[in-house]
C-alpha positions in Angstrom: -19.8 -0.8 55.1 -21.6 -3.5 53.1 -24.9 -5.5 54.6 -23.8 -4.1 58.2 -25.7 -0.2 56.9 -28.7 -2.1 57.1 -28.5 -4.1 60.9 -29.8 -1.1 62.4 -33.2 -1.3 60.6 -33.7 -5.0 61.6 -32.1 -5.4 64.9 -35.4 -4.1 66.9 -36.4 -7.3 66.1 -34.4 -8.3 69.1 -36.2 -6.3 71.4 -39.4 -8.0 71.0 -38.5 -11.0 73.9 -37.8 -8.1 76.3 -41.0 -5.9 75.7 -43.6 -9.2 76.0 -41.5 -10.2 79.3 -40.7 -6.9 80.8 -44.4 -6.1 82.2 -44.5 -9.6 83.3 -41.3 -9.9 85.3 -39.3 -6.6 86.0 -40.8 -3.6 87.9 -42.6 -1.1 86.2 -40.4 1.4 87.1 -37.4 -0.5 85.4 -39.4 -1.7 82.5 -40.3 2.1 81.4 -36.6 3.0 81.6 -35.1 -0.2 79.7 -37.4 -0.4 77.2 -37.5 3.3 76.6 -33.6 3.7 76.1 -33.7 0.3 73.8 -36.2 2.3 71.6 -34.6 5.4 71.6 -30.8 4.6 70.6 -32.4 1.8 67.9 -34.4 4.3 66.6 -31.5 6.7 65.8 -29.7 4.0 64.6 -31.8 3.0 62.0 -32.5 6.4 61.0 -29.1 7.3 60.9 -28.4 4.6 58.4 -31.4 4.9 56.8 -30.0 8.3 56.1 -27.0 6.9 55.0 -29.0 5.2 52.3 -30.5 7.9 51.1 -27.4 10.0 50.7 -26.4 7.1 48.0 -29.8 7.2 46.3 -30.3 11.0 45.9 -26.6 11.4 44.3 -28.3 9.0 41.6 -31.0 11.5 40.8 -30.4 14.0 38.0 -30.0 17.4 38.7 -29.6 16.7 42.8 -27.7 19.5 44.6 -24.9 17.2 45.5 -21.1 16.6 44.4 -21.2 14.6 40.8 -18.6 12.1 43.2 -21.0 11.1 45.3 -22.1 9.1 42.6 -19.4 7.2 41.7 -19.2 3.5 41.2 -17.1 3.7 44.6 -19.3 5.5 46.7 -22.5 3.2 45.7 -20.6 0.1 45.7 -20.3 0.9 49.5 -24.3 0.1 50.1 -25.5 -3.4 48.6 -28.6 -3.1 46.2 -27.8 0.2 45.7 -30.2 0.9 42.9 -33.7 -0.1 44.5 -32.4 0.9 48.2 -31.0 3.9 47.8 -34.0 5.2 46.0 -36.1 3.2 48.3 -34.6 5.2 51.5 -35.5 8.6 49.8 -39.3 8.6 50.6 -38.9 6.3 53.4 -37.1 9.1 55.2 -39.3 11.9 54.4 -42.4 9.6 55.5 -40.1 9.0 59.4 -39.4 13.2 59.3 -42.7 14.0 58.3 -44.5 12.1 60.9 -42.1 12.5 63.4 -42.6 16.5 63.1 -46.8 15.9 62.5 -46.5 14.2 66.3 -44.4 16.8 67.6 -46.7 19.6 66.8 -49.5 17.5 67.6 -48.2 16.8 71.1 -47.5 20.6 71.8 -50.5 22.2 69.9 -52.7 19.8 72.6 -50.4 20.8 75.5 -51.2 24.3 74.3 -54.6 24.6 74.4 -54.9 22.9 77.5 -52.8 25.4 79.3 -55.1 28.2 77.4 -57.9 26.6 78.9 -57.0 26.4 82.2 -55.7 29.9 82.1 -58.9 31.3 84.0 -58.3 29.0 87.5 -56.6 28.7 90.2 -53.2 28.4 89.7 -53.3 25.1 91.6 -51.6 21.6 90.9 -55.0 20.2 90.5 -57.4 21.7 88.1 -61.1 20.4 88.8 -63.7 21.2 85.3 -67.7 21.4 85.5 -67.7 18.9 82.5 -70.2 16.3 81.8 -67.6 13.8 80.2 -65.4 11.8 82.5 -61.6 12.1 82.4 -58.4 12.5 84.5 -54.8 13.3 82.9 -51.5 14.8 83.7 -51.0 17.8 82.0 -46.9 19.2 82.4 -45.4 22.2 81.5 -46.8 25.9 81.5 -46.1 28.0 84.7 -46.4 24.8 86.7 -47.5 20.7 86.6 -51.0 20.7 86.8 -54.3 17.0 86.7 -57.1 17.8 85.2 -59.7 16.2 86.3 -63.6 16.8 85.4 -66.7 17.2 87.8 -68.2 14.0 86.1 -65.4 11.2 86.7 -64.6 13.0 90.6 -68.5 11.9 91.3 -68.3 8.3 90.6 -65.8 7.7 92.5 -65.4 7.3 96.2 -62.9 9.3 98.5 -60.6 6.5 99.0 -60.8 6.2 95.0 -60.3 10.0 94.6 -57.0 10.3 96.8 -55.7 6.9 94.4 -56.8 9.3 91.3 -55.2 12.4 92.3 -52.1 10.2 93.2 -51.7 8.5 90.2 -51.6 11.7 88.1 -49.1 13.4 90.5 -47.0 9.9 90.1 -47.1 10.5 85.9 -45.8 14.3 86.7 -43.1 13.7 89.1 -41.5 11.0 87.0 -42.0 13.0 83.4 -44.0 9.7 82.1 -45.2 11.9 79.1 -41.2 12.3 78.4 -41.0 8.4 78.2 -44.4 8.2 76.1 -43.3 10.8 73.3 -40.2 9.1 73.2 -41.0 5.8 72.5 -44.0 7.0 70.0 -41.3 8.8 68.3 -39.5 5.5 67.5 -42.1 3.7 66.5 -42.4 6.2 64.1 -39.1 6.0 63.3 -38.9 2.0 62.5 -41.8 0.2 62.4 -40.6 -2.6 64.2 -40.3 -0.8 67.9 -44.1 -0.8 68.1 -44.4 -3.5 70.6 -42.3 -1.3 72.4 -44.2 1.5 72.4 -47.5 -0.5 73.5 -45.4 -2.3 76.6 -44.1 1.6 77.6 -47.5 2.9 77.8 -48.7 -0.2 79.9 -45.5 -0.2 81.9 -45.9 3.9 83.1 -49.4 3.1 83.9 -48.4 0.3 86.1 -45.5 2.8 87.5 -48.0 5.2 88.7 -50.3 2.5 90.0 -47.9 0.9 92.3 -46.9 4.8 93.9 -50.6 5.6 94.0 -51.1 2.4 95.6 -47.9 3.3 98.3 -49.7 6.7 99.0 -52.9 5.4 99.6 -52.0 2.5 101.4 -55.1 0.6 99.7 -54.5 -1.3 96.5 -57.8 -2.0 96.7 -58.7 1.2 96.5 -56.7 2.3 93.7 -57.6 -1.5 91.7 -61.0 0.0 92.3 -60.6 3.2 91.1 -58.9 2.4 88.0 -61.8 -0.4 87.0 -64.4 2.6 87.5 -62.6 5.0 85.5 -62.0 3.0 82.6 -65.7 1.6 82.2 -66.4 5.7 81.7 -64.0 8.1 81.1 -62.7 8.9 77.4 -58.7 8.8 78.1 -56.4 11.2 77.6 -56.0 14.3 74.6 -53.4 13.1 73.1 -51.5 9.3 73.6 -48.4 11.4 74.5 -50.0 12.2 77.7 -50.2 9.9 81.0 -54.0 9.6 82.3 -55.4 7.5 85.0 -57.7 5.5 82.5 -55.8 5.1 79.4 -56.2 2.6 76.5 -54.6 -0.6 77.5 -55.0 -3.5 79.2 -56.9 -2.4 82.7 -57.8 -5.9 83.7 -54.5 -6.8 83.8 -53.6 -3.4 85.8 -56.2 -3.9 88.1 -55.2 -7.7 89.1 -51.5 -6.7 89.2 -52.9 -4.3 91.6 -55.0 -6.9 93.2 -52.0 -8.7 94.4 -48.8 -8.5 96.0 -46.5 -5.4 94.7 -43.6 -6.5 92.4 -40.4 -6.9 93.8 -37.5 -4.3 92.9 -35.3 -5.0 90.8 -32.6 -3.1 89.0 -31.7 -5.8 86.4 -32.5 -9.8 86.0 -30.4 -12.9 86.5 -29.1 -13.7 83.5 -30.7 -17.1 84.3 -34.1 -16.2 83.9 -36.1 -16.0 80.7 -36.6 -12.3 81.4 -33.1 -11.9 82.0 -32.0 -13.6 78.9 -34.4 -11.3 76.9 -32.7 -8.1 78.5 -29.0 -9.1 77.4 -30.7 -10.4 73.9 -32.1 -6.7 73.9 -29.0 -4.7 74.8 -27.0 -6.5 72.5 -29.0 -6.2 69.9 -29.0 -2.4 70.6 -24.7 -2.5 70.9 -24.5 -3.8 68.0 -27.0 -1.5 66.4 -24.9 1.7 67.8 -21.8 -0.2 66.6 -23.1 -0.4 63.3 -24.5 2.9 62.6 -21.1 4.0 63.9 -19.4 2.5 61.8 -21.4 3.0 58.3 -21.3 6.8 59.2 -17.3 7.1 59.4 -17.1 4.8 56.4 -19.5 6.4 54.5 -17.9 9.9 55.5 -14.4 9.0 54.4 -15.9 7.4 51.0 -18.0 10.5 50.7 -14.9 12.9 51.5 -12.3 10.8 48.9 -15.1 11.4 46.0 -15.4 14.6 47.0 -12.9 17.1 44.8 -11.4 19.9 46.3 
């Protein structure tokens, strides 16, 4: 197993080129995907091994609930450093489960109590609040997909602007954008090092729902409009798990994407393109993270079954 256990920790690090060039060059569509499966199989990966890791450290703890050969020479010669970084990998796996869980019930208690609060209505697919603060998300699940929208955002903006608003949210719902959001948060969490893959996600569903607003309406314009409005007054969304029409990001750069021609569609780039050289750096880096964790878990399980007595 040697230095290969710990690939998978470092080899996000080849995903960076692909997240800075992705909402540059590929549709947004194709961006959200790619860059959400990168971060998702990395981010098992490196957990996995980090795992792995920790298996070696906690059979070096007296008094730990596991087989006394799980401590042998043989088993920890199978990770390098074995004394600082199997220890090491004990509360750095608690701190990934812990937060991973904290966003997870974060994510459902706010779905929750949205759907509590919109008990009382109309059970419509757009929910319309007498509220003083401005705001617009997508809120899925409950007995059906539902935007919220409040009284104080839907009078600022124009019709043309309303029909892009109402658009955009039903865009985030129909393609499950909060699926790709809590996904990719849930690897950052998991390894530091996917964060700028997080941040090009959220900024690459936004752009998503603002080109098939801008399709419905007919009037990018319109929707560039719209989106400017909203962002110089609303307060975002409940939870960053959750798709909203004026979410945290870079809106000048949404609004003059929107400002010109749509992108082109594009399931994958030439390799001979800097974007396309990026995507194979990326999905190589993200083989040969599956390959690895792969192949520290067998080895580590037949190590782990040899020391094991019977």
């Amino acid at each position: 197993m040697g230095i290969f256990v710990f690939l998978p920790l470092v080899l996000p690090l080849t995903a960076w080129p692909i997240a800075r060039l992705a909402e540059q060059h590929l549709h947004p569509r194709t961006a959200t995907r790619l860059l959400t499966g990168v971060a998702a199989v990395m981010a098992l990966c490196s957990t996995v091994c980090l795992a792995l890791v920790m298996v070696v450290g906690t059979a070096q703890l007296p008094g730990n609930p596991l087989p006394d050969g799980w401590s042998d020479p043989e088993v920890r010669a199978a990770v390098p450093y074995d004394e600082v970084v199997g220890k090491a990998a004990i509360p750095a796996l608690c701190a990934v489960v812990a937060a991973s869980a904290r966003a997870l019930w974060r994510h459902g208690r706010v779905r929750r109590r949205a759907h509590r609060a919109l008990a009382g209505l109309p059970g419509t697919g757009v929910a319309v609040l007498p509220d003083d603060v401005p705001y617009a998300y997508a809120l899925p699940g409950g007995r059906r997909d539902r935007v919220v929208v409040s009284t104080a955002l839907l009078d600022r903006l124009r019709p043309a602007e309303r029909r892009a608003l109402f658009a955009h949210e039903r865009a985030h719902l129909a393609a499950r954008h909060h699926r790709f959001l809590l996904a990719v948060r849930l690897a950052a969490l998991a390894n530091p090092f996917l964060r700028p893959l997080r941040t090009a996600v959220a900024y690459a569903a936004e752009r998503w729902a603002d080109e098939a607003a801008a399709r419905v309406v007919g009037d990018r314009r319109a929707v560039a409009t719209a989106i400017g409005k909203a962002a110089l007054v609303s307060r975002g969304t409940p939870v960053a798990t959750l798709a909203g029409f004026a979410a945290p990001g870079p809106v000048p750069r949404r609004v003059a994407a929107l400002l010109g021609p749509p992108p082109a569609v594009r399931t994958w780039p030439s390799l001979f393109t800097s974007v396309g050289l990026a995507a194979w750096a990326a999905a190589a880096g993200t083989a040969v993270s599956a390959m690895s964790s792969a192949n520290a878990a067998v080895t580590m399980f037949l190590i782990l079954r040899a020391a094991t007595p019977l």
